[in-house]
C-alpha positions in Angstrom: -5.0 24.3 -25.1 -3.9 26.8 -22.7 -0.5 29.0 -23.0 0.5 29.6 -19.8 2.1 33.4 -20.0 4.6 34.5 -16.9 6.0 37.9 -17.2 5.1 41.6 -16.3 1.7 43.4 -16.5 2.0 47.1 -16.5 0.8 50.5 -17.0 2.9 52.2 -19.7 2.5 56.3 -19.2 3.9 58.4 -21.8 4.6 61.6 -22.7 5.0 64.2 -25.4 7.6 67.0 -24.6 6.4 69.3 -27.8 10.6 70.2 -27.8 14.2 69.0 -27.9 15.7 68.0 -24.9 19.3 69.5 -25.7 17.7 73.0 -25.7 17.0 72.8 -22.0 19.4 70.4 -20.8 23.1 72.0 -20.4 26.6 70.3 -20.9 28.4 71.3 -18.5 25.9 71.3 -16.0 24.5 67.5 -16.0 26.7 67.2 -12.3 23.7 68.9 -10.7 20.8 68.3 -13.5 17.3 69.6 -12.3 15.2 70.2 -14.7 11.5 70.0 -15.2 9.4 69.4 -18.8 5.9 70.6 -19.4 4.2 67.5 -21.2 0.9 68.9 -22.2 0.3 65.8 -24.0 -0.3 62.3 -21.7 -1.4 59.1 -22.5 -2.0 55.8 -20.1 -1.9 52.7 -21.8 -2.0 48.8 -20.7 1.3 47.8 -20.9 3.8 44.9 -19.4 5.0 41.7 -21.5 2.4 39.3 -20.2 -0.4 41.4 -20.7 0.9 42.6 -24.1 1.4 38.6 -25.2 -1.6 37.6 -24.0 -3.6 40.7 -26.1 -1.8 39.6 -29.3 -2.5 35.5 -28.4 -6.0 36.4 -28.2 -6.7 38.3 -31.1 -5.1 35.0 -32.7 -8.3 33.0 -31.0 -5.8 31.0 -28.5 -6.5 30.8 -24.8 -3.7 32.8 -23.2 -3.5 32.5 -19.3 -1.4 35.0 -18.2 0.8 34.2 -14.8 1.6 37.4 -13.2 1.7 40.2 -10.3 -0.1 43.3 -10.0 -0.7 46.1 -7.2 -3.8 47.9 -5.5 -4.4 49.8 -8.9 -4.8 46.9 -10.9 -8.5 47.5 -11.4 -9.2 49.4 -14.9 -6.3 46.6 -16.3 -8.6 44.6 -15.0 -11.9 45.8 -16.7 -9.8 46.1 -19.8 -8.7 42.2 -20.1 -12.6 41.6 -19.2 -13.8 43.5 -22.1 -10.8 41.5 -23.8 -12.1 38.3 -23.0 -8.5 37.3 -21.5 -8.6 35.3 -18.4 -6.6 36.8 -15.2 -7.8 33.6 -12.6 -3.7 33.7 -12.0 -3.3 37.2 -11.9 -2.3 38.0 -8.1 -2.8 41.5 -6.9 -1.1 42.7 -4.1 -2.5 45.6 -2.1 0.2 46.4 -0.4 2.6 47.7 -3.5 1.6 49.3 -6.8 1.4 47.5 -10.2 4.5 47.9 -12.3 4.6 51.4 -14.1 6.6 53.0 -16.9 6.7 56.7 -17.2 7.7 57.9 -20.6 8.9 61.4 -22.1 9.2 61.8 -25.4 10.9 65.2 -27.3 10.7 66.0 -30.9 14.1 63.9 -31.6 12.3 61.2 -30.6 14.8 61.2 -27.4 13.6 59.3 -24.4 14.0 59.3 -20.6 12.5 56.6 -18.9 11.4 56.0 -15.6 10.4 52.4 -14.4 8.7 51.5 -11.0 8.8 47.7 -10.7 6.0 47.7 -8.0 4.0 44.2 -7.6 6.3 43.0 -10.4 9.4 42.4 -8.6 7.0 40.0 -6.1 6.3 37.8 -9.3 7.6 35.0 -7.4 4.6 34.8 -5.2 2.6 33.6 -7.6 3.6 30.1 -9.2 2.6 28.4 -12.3 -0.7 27.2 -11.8 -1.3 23.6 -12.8 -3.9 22.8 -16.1 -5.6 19.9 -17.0 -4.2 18.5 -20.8 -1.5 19.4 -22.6 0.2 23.5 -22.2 3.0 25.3 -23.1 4.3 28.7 -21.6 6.6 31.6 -22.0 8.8 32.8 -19.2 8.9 37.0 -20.7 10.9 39.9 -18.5 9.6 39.7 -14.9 11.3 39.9 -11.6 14.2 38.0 -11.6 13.4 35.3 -9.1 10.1 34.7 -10.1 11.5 34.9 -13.5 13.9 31.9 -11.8 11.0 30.1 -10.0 9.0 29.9 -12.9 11.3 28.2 -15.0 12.2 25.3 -12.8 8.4 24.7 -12.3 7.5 24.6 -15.5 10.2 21.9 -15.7 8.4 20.0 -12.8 5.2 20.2 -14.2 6.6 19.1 -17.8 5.4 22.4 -19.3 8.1 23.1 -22.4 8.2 26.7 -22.2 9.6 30.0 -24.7 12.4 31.5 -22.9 12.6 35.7 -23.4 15.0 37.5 -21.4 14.1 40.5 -22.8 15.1 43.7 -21.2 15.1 41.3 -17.7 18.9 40.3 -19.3 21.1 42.6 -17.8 19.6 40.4 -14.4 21.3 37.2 -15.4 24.9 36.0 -15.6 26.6 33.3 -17.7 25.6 30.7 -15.2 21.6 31.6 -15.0 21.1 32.1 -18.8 23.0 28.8 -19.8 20.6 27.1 -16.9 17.4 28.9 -18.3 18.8 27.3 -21.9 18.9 23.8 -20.3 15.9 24.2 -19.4 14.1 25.6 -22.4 12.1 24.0 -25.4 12.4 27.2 -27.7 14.6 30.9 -27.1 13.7 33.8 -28.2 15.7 37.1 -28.6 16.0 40.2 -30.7 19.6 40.8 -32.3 21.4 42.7 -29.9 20.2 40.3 -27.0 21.4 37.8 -28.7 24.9 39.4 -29.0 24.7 39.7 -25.2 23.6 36.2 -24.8 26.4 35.0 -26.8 29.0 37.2 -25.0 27.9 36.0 -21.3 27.1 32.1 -22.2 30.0 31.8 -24.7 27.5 29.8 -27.2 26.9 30.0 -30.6 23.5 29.6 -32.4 24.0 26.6 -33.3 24.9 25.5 -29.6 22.0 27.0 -28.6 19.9 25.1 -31.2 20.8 22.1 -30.6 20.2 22.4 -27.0 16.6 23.2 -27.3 14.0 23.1 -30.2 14.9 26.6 -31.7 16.5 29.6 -31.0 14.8 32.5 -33.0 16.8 35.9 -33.3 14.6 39.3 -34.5 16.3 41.5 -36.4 13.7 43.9 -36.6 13.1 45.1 -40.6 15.5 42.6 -41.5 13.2 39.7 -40.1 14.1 36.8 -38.4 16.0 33.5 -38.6 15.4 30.6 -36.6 17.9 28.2 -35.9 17.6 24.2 -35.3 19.3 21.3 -35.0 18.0 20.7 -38.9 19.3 24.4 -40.1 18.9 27.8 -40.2 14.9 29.7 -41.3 15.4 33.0 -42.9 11.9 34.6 -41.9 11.1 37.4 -44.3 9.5 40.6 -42.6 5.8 41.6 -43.1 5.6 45.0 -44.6 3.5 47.0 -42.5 1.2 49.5 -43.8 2.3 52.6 -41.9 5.5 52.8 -39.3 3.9 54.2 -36.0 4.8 53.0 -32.9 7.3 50.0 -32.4 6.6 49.5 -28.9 5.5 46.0 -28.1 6.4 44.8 -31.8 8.3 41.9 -29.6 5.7 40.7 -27.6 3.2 40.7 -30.9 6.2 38.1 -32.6 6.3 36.3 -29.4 2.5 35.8 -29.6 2.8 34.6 -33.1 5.7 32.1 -32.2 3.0 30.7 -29.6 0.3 30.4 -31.5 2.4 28.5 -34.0 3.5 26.2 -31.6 0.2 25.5 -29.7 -1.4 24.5 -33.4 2.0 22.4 -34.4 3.0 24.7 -37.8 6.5 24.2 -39.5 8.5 27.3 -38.6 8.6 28.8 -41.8 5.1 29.2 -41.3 5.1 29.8 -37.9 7.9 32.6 -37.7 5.7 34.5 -41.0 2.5 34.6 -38.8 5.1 36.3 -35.9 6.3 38.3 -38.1 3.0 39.6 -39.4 1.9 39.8 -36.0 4.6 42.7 -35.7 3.6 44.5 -38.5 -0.1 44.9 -37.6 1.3 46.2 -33.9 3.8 48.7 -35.1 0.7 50.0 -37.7 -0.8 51.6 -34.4 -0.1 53.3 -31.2 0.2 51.6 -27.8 0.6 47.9 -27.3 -2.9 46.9 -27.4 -4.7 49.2 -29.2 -4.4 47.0 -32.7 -7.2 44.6 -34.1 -7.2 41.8 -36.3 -9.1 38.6 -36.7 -8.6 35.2 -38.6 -10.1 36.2 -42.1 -8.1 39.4 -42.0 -5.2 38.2 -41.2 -5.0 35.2 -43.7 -5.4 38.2 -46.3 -2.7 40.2 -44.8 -0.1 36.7 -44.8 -1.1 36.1 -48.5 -0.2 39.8 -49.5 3.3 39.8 -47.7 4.2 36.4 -48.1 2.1 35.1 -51.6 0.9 31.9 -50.3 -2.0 31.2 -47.5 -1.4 29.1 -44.2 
């Protein structure tokens, strides 16, 4: 069964500045800043929330489709989901705008300042859900906000249930938009402090939320998760990983999980453990898809953070 994955793909450039910010940055001159930092260290990875699910579904042995936008430089991203085995037939590239790219500088303090060029991503909306034969499910992740928009309501045409994760693409919607998207929704997703957001703009408690739709799920990061339904709430026990490296793309790793526990009809308990796990084996590495994994491996890693199999 294919999960039908809308959301960003993007190149994620980042950068080591080998010292502190505050040492070049002054106080009392941030009115007219202009400064420049020597990065002699530079890395390009494949980046964006689709593409980033979509790894982490795969590894998982699903069939992720991912539904998104990309520019004129989409070609090595290309070659990489090829090699990946991850099918882009509703990737549409645009060669008239650049795919969406971070650029990311880094200083000893781990302090960052971030640039982000939306590029093809903000057209997301020129490229709608594709219809499937059989049963799907989807995930609407961060995107541009009207495709973001268009998505949803086609899903709900097509009688796709569908994950809802606003992501960092909250700050785009009002009270008005999120309690529509929750309307909508079979399952919401969120970390903790967009889930305080959530609840401050909708006015909506968890259990509001839960019994709107089939779950909410709140990550709290190394606290785990809990997952709310109409039946109660799941306390989801982190996965201890087995070094702390880089925690970017941790999210989109859990979302995988919460799909793949979905598209093979597991209790939550279960399914939010596999998510969780999912997490860990991301943040053990650099990048967002530079982790591996596969099925035997990762029944021993649930059975030695969790004591039973699945």
């Amino acid at each position: 069964m294919p999960a039908l994955i809308c959301g960003s793909i993007a190149y994620d450039n980042i950068m080591v500045f080998p010292d502190r910010f505050k040492n070049h940055i002054l106080p009392e001159k941030i009115h007219i800043l202009n400064v420049s930092f020597m990065v002699p260290e530079m890395r390009r990875e494949f980046g964006g929330c689709a593409g980033n699910i979509a790894y982490n579904l795969k590894l998982l042995g699903e069939d992720p489709l991912p539904v998104a936008a990309a520019g004129r430089d989409f070609g090595p991203y290309a070659e990489w989901m090829d090699r990946c085995g991850i099918r882009r037939d509703h990737i549409r590239v645009l060669s008239d705008t650049l795919t969406a790219q971070a650029f990311i500088t880094t200083d000893l303090d781990d302090n960052q300042i971030t640039a982000f060029h939306p590029g093809a991503m903000s057209l997301s909306h020129l490229n709608p859900v594709p219809a499937v034969e059989g049963r799907s499910v989807g995930i609407i992740a961060p995107d541009g906000r009207d495709g973001m928009l268009q998505h949803a309501d086609q899903f709900v045409q097509m009688g796709v249930p569908f994950i809802f994760d606003p992501g960092q693409g909250m700050p785009m919607f009002g009270a008005e938009d999120l309690r529509a998207f929750i309307e909508k929704a079979a399952w919401v997703t969120v970390n903790d402090y967009e889930w305080h957001l959530m609840q401050e703009r909708t006015g909506l408690t968890p259990e509001e939320v839960a019994a709107r739709v089939e779950a909410l799920v709140i990550t709290r990061g190394a606290q785990g998760s809990r997952i709310f339904t109409a039946s109660g709430c799941y306390e989801i026990p982190p996965a201890k990983p087995r070094a702390v490296t880089d925690p970017t793309g941790c999210g989109d790793a859990y979302r995988a999980g919460l799909l793949f526990g979905i598209l093979n009809d597991l209790d939550w308990e279960t399914t939010g453990r596999i998510a969780s796990l999912m997490g860990a084996i991301k943040i053990e590495c650099t990048g967002t898809q530079n982790h591996r994994i596969k099925r035997p491996e990762l029944e021993v890693r649930y059975r030695e953070s969790f004591g039973t199999g699945f």
